[in-house]
N, C-alpha and C positions, 0 to 999 in steps of 0.2 A: 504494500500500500504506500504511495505515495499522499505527502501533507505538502498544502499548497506553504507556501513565504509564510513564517509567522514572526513577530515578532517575539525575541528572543528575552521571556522573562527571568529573574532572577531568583532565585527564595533562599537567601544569602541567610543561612543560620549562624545567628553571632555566636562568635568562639568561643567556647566554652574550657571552662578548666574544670576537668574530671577530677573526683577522687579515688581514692586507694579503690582498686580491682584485685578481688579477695581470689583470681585467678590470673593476675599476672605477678611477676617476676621480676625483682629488682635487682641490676648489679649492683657493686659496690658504687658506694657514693662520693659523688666531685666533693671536692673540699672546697668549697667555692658557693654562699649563704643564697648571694643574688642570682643564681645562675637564672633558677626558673622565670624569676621579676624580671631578669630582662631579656628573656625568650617572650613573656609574656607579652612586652611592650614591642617587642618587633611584629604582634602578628596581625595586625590592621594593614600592615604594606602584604605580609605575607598572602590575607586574606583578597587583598585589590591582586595581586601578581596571580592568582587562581580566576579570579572572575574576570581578569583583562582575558587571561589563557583561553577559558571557553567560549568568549565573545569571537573573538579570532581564529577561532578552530570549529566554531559553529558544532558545540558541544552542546546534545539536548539535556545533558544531564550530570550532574557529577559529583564526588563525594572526595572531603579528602583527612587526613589526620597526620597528627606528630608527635612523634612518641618519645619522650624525654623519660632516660633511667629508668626504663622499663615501667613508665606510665602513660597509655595514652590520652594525654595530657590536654590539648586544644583538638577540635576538629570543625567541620563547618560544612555543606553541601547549598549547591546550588544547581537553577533548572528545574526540568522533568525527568521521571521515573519513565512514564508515559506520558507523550506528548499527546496520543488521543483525547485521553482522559484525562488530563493534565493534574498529574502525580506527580509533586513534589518531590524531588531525588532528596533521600534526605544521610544520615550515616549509618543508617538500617537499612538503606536498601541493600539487593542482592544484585552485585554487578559479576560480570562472568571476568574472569581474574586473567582466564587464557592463560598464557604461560608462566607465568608466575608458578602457575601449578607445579613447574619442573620441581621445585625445591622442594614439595612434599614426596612429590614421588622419589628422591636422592634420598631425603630422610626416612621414608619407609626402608629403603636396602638398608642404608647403616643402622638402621635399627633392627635388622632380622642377623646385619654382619654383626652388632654387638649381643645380640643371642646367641651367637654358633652356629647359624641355620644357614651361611651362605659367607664366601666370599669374595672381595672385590675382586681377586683376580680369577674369578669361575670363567672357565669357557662360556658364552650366552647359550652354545649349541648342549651343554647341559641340561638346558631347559627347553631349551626351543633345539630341535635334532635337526630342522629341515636345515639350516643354519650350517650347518656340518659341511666345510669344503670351499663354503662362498668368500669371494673374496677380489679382489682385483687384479692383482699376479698369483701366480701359485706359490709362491715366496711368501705371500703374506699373512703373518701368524692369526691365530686363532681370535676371533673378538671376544674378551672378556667384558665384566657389568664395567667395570673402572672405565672400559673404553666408553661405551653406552651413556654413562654418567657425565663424563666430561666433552661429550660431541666429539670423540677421535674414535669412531669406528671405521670410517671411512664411509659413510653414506652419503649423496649430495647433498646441500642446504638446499629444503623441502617447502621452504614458504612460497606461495599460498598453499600450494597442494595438501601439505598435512593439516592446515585450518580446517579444509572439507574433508579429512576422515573421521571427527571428532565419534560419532555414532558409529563407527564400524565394529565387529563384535571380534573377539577372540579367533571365531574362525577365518573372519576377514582376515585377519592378520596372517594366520599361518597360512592361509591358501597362498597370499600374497611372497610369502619367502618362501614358500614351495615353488612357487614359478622361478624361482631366481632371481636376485635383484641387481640395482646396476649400482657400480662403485663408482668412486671418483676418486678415491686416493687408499691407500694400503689404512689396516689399521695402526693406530698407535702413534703416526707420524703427521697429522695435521688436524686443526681445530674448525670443523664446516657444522652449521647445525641443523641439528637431524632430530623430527618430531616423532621419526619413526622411532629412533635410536628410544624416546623416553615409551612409547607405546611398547616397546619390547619389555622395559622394565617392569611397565605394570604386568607385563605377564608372567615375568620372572617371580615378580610378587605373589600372582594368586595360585604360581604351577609350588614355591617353596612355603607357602602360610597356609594353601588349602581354602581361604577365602581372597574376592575378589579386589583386585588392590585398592578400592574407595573403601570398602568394609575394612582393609585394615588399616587404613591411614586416619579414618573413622573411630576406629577403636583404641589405636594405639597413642594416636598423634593429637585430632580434633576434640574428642572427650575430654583427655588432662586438661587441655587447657579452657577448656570453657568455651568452643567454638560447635556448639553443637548442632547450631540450624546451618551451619555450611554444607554443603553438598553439592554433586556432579549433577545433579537429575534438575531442568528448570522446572519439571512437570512439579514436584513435590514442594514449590514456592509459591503461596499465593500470589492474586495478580498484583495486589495494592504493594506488595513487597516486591514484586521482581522488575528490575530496571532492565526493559525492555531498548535492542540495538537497536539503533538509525546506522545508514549510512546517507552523508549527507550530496546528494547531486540535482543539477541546474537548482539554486538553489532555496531545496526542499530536503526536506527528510524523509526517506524510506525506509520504513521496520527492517530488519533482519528478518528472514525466519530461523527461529531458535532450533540449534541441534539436541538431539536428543544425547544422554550418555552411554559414549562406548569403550573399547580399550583405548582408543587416542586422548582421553579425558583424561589420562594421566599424562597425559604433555601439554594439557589445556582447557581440561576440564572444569576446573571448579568454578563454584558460584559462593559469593562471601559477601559479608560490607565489612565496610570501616569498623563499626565497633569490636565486630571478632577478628578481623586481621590484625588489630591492633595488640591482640594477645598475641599473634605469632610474632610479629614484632617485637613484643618484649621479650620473647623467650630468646631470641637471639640475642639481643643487647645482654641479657642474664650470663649470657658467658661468658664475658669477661667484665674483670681482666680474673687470669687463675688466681686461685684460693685455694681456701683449706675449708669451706665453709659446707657443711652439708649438701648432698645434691636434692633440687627441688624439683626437677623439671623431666618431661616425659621421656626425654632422652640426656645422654650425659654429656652434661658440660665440653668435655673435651672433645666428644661426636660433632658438637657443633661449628666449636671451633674447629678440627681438622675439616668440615665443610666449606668455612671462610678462607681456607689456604687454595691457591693457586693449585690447579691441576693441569691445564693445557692453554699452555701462552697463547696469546691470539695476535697481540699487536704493540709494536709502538710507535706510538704517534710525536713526533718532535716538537709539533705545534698544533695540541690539543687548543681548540678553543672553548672557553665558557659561554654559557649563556651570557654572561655581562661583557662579552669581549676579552678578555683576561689569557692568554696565549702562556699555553706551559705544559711541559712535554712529559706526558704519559703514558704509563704501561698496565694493556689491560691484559686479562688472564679467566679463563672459565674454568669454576670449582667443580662443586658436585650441585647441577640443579640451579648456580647462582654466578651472576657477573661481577669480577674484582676488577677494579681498580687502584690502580694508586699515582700520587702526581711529583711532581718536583719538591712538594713542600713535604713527601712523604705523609699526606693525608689518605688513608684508606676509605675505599667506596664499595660497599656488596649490595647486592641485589639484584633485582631481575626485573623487566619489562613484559608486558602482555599485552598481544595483539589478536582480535578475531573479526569476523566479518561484525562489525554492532559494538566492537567494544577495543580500548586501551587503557592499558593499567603501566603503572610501576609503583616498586619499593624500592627504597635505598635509604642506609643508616652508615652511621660510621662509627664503629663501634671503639675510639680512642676517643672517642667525643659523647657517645651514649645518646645519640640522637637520632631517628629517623624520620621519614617520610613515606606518607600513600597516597595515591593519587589514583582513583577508580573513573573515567569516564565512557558515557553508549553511543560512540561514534567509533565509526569503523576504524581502527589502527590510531588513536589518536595519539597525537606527540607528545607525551607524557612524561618520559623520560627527562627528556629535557627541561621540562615546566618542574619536577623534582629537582633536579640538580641546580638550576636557578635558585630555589626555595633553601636547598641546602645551602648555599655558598651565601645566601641572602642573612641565614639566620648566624652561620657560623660570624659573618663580617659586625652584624648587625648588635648581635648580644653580645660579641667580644669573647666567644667558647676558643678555650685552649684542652689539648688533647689531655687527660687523663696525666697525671704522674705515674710512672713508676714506683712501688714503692722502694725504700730504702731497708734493704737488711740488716739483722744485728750485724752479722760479719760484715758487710761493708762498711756500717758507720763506725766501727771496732778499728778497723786498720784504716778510715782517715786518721782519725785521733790519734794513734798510733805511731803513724807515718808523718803527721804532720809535727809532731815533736821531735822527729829524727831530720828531716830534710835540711835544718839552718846551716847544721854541723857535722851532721854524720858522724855522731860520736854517741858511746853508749847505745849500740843499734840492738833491738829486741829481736827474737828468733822469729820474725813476722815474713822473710822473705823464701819465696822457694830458689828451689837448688838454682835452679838458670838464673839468677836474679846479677850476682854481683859478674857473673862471666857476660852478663852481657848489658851490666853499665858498672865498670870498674868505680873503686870506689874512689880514686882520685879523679874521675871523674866527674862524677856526682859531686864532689867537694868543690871541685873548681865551679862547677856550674850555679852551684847556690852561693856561692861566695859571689861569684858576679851579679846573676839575679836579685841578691838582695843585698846587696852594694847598693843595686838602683833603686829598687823599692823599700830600704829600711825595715823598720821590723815590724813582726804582726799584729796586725791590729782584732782582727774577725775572722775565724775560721768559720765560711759561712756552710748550710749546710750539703748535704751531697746531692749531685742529680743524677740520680739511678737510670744507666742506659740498660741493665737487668739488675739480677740476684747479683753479681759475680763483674760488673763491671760500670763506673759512673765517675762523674769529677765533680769539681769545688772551686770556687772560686775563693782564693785568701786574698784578705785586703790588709793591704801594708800603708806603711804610715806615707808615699810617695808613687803610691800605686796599687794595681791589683797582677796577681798570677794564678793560673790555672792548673791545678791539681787530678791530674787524668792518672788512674789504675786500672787493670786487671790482677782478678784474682785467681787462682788456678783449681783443678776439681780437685784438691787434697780436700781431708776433712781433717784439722779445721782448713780450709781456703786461703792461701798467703799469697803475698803480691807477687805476680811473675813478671809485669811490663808495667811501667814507669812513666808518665813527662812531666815534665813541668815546663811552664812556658811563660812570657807575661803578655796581659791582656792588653 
């Protein structure tokens, strides 16, 4: 169906600041009182930079949220749900996530890998036999889930084609890699994206749990956190709740017709809002930074972070541009399920985008900063990604957010104290260094060297404290009566930990 010109209303829900979610998940908290007060006061630009975004992208509808230390924290929606009936989009409604889905589907396998029920490095043909032989050269090895997971099976990039199998069932699938399929590069050796590659997944899913991979992503994953009306099926979401796709042409808007769920709904299946994505969202931010702190969440800590690491380089860009114009060069990287980032200023970026015919999503957080974004709109492919990452770098500039510290170790702040009482003179030296230490900065030379150094900067004033670059490595700044110098260490894996490399330098 086609909708003639309408003008484009708004139902801008002022942003609101949620409380404690007796189902989400807090990392460890900034040290930093204002943070929240002035995220808060950045979000009236935030909230204009979303409603400029759907003016200009001829978005019928859209919803979006930011999730601060694993609270989702401000959110706001604006448009239609349904433009017929003119339904309010609001941060309940049910937008189709499209691929975003991948990360559920990645965290169902490492959650059946951290039962014992499966391996990353399984042959897929395991599960799937027709699989057995296919390949591009006969040279090329075997695809296992690792490869599936990180887009390096070798299948071609499948967009739009795999948007239209969303509904295909299990047998579609196997008939389909029984005919043979066509390769574009060996496994293992290149990053191309493949919806089929996550459709295989869910199957790996339902052939090693015995239920079908929504039932266990369902049970395993969506239940703990409180995301319980999420689901693949649009049929089982009433109408007033389900934000129904446009795609927008000559310009009008024409519905979607919605697919139903089948095995490719694990590469683009689901249907969410804001309010329960915002639990997934936090349970990612909940993983760091490591602890010792009890585990809370439906899968463990460390699962998630090895999700956030880098599996198959994709690219780098030398002159990344920002949405504000801002030129700085980039290395991206595909996880398990999720897009990494990272930039020149060593800001990390994870998340993932979704696109289907009627809908565009993305999430993205940074998790040294404990912050995300979502952005859910019913316009076919809409450019979301981008309208996130604007929003990120808006809020980061905007509230003045600095990455996470480090913390600082007994043993590390043990051997500043330590060491900063031996550097002047090098006399009276305590057993604090390992064996390599003096073979490879003689001790008349260290003598000479602070004898000059603090020649020029006189003596100490503040030994100020340390900035932990890990457990085992970090410097200081000592301020002298004529200047300051820089106190850089490592320490080595003995237990106890003693210094093995050395500088000192002045600022």
């Amino acid at each position: 169906m086609i909708m003639k010109k309408i003008i484009f209303v708004l139902f801008i829900l002022p942003f609101n600041v949620i409380g404690q979610n007796p189902k989400s998940f807090s990392p460890a908290a900034f040290n930093d009182a204002s943070r929240l007060e002035r995220i808060k006061n950045a979000m009236p630009v935030i909230e204009k930079l979303y409603m400029d975004f759907a003016k200009a992208n001829h978005v019928p509808g859209y919803a979006f949220g930011i999730v601060v230390d694993g609270q989702l924290t401000f959110k706001g929606a604006g448009g239609y749900a349904n433009v017929e009936e003119k339904i309010p989009a609001s941060t309940r409604s049910m937008f189709r996530i499209a691929s975003m889905s991948k990360s559920f589907t990645s965290l169902a396998i490492l959650h059946l890998r951290d039962a014992g029920k499966l391996t990353l490095d399984d042959p897929v043909e395991m599960y799937i036999p027709a699989l057995k032989g296919q390949g591009l050269t006969t040279d090329a090895p075997a695809i296992t889930i690792r490869h599936l997971m990180s887009h390096s099976a070798g299948f071609p990039e499948d967009n739009p084609w795999g948007d239209r199998q969303l509904a295909d069932t299990e047998k579609d699938l196997n008939d389909l890699i029984k005919g043979q399929l066509s390769f574009s590069n060996v496994a293992g050796v290149e990053y191309e994206y493949s919806n089929l590659g996550f459709a295989m997944l869910g199957y790996v899913i339902h052939k090693v749990s015995g239920i079908t991979y929504d039932a266990y992503i369902q049970q395993h994953i969506l239940q703990p956190l409180g995301m319980n009306e999420t689901t693949y099926e649009f049929t089982t979401i009433p109408k007033e709740k389900f934000a129904f796709g446009y795609r927008y042409i000559n310009d009008e808007w024409r519905k979607e017709t919605p697919l139903q769920d089948g095995i490719y709904g694990a590469m683009g299946g689901m249907i969410t809002s804001i309010d329960m994505f915002g639990k997934y969202v936090a349970m990612h931010e909940a993983a760091w930074p490591e602890r010792n702190d009890p585990e809370s969440l439906p899968v463990k800590r460390s699962t998630l972070r090895e999700m956030h690491q880098p599996a198959r380089f994709i690219s780098l860009n030398p002159n990344y541009t920002f949405p504000n114009g801002k030129k700085m060069a980039t290395t991206g990287a595909y996880t398990y399920g999720l897009r990494w980032m990272i930039d020149a200023d060593r800001k990390k970026n994870i998340g993932h985008s979704g696109g289907l015919p009627g809908y565009g999503s993305n999430w993205q957080f940074l998790p040294d900063y404990g912050i995300g974004v979502m952005l859910f709109a019913n316009v076919t492919y809409a450019s979301t990604t981008a309208m996130n990452t604007a929003v990120l770098d808006t809020l980061v500039k905007m509230a003045n957010l600095k990455p996470r510290q480090t913390s600082i170790s007994p043993i590390l702040a043990q051997r500043q104290q330590q060491l900063a009482n031996v550097i002047v003179q090098w006399e009276g030296i305590p057993k604090i260094f390992a064996e390599n230490f003096f073979d490879d900065y003689p001790i008349d030379q260290l003598k000479k060297q602070s004898a000059t150094l603090f020649g020029q900067v006189g003596k100490i004033v503040k030994l100020n404290a340390m900035i932990a670059e890990n457990q085992l490595r970090g410097y200081c700044i000592i301020a002298c009566e004529k200047g300051n110098l820089k106190l850089a260490f490592t320490l080595s894996p003995e237990n106890p930990a003693l210094i093995q490399e050395y500088h000192l330098t002045k600022e």
